[in-house]
N, C-alpha and C positions, 0 to 999 in steps of 0.2 A: 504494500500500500504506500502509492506515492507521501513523502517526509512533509509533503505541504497540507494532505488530509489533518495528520496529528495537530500542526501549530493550527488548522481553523479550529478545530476542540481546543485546546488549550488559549486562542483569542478568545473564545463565549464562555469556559468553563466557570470563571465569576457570575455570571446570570445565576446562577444557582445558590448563591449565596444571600444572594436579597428575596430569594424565592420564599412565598408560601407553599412549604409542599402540599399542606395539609388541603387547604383550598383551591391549589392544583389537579390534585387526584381527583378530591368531588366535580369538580368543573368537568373535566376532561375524562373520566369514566375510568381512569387508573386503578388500580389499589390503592388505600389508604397508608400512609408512609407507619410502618411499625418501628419506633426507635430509631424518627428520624431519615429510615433507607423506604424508599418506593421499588416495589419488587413486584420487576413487569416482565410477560414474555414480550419480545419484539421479533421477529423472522423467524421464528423458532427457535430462542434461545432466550433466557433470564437475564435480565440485565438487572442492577443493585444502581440507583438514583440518589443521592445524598445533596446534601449542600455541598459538598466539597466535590461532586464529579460524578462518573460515571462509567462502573465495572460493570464486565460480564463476571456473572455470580460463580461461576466454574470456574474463575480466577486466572484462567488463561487469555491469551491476546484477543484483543476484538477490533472489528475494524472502525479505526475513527470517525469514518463516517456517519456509522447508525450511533455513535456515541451523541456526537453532533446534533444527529435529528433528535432523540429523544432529549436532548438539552433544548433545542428548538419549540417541541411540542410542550415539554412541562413550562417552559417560561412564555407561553403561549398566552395571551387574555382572551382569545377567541372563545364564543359563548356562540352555540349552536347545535342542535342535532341535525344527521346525514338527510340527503334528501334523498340519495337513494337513487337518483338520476345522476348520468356520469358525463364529463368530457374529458379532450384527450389535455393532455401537460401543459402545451403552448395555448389552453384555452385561457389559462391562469396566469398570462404575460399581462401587466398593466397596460393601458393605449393600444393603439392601432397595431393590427398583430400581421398585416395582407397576406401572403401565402407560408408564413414559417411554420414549418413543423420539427418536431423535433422524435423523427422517427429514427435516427443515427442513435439511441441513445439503447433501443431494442435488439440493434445490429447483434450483440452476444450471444442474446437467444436466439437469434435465428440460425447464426452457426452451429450453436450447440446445438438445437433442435429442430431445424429447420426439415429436417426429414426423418424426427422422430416425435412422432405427436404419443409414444407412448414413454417415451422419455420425460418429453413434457411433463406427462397427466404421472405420472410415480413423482415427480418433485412436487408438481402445486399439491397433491394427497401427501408427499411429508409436511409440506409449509402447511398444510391444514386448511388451505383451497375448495371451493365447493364447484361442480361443476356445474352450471344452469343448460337449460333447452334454449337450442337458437333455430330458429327460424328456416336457417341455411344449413345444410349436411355437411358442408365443407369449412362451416364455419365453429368455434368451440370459446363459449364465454364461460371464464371461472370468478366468481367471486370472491374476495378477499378481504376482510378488514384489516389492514396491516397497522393502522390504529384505533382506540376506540373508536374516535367520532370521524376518523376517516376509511370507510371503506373504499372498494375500487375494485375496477375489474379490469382481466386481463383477458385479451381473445386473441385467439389463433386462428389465423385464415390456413388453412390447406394451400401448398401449391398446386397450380394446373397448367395446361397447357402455354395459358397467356400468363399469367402471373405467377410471381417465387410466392413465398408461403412470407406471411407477415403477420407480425404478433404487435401489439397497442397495447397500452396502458390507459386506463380510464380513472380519475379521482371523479367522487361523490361532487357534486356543484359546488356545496358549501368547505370543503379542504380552503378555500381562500382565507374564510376567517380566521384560518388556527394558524396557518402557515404562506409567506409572500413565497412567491414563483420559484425563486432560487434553491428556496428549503422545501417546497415540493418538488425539486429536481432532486435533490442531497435524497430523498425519501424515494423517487422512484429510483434512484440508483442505485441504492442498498439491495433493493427487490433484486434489481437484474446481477449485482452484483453475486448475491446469494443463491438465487434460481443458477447461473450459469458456473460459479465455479463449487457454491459448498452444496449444493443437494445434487442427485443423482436420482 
């Protein structure tokens, strides 16, 4: 993990000291901080929350990114529940957005699974994934809440004749309140980060 992920967690790691955790967790649909620590799963894995920072509870290395986001989301004032209606990443750009997409950012997954849709569906079933009915046979939406109040869904197009196979990220409408654009990118990139290289 590039050396400039760590210094952006250790530039925010203070947010967490002016924090209410306690008033956090309720807000934000957390657990209750016991003795102080917030003990939350994130991608599959426990993470330990304090005023002073943020370990995975297995005490081994974790990637500074998802440390980041979950410093992101508890220091969050955003007050809302999901709508449950989704769009893609670049929906959540402030101002005039004209054709940007930020489908480069899925590129991983398509490598890795781009012609394994059952590779795919054995990782979102470890991350804890649901799969929904879509409309298209060629088409596979899985639902995720990768935070409380931010769910999201991920689909996989099938390749065919005309087209490669291409997989989207969709956050819930209201993701804007809890998190600005940047930190809902830091968030969908943990996912792709974790779907393509730690699950299998």
């Amino acid at each position: 993990m590039s050396h400039s992920y760590e210094q952006t967690y250790q530039a925010i790691v203070h947010k967490l000291a002016g924090c209410d955790l306690g008033e956090s967790a309720a807000r934000l649909g957390l657990p209750l901080p016991v003795g102080g620590i917030i003990k939350t799963l994130f991608l599959g894995r426990e993470y330990e929350i304090s005023s002073k920072g943020v370990t995975a509870a297995d005490g081994l290395p974790s990637n500074p990114n998802c440390r980041s986001t979950l410093i992101y989301y508890v220091t969050s004032r955003g007050k809302a529940e999901p709508e449950y209606s989704y769009s893609l990443l670049h929906s959540f750009i402030p101002g005039p957005r004209g054709g940007l997409t930020v489908s480069w950012m899925t590129a991983p997954l398509v490598r890795k699974f781009g012609n394994d849709y059952a590779g795919f569906c054995s990782a979102m079933k470890l991350l804890g994934a649901l799969c929904e009915e879509s409309p298209k046979r060629s088409e596979h939406v899985w639902s995720y809440r990768i935070l409380p109040k931010i769910p999201m869904q991920i689909i996989y197009s099938e390749a065919d004749e005309e087209f490669p196979c291409e997989i989207k990220l969709k956050l819930d409408n209201n993701s804007g309140r809890f998190m600005e654009f940047e930190q809902l990118a830091f968030l969908c990139g943990c996912l792709v980060n974790t779907l393509a290289k730690e699950l299998s």
